[in-house]
N, C-alpha and C positions, 0 to 999 in steps of 0.2 A: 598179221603181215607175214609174218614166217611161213605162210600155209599157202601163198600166194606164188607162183611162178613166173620167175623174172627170165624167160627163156630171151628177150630183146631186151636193147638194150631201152626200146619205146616204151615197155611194159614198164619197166622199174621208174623211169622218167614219170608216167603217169601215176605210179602208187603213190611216190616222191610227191607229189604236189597234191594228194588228196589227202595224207596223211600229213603233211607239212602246216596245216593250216588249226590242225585238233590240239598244241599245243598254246596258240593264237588265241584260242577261243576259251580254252581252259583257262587262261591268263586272265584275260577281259572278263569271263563271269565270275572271278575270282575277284578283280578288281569292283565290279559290281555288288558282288556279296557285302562286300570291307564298308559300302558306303551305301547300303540299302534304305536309310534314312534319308535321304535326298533322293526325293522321288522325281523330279526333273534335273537331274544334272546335266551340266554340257556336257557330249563327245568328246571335249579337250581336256578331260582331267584324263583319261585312258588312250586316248590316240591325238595324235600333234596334230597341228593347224593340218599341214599337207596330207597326213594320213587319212583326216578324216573327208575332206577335199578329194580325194582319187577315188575312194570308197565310195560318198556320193555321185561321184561324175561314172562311176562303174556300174552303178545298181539303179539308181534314179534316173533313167534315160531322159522319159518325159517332163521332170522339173527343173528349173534354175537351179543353180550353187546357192543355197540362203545365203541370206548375209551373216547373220545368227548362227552357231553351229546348232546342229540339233543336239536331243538327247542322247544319252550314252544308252540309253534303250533301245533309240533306233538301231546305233550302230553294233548292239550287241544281236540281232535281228540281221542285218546287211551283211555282216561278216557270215554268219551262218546259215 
């Protein structure tokens, strides 16, 4: 990131948000690791009801909101 050229102030905005999301992720497979023995878990042990809700309705165009949350697999996958 250091090596990168924020000459706008557009430029740094968009580093900001691609870089913003690597510590998100790190979190969540981290989370994942801790509970690798549960090979279906819900999405709600690592992201809230709403989280995991905007997540789907952002990436799943073509499918309903399940009722059910999905797996925390899926959404280890949709985030990244």
């Amino acid at each position: 990131m250091e090596r990168q050229r924020f000459q706008t102030v557009e430029n740094l905005e968009r580093m900001l948000v691609i870089t913003a999301s690597l510590p998100c992720l790190l979190q969540l497979r981290e989370r994942l690791d801790a509970h690798i023995d549960v090979p279906e878990m819900a999405c709600e042990t690592v992201l809230s009801k709403d989280e995991w809700k905007v997540l789907w309705l952002s990436t799943e165009h073509s499918h309903p909101l399940p009722k059910i949350p999905p797996s925390a697999h899926w959404a280890f996958y949709a985030i990244s």
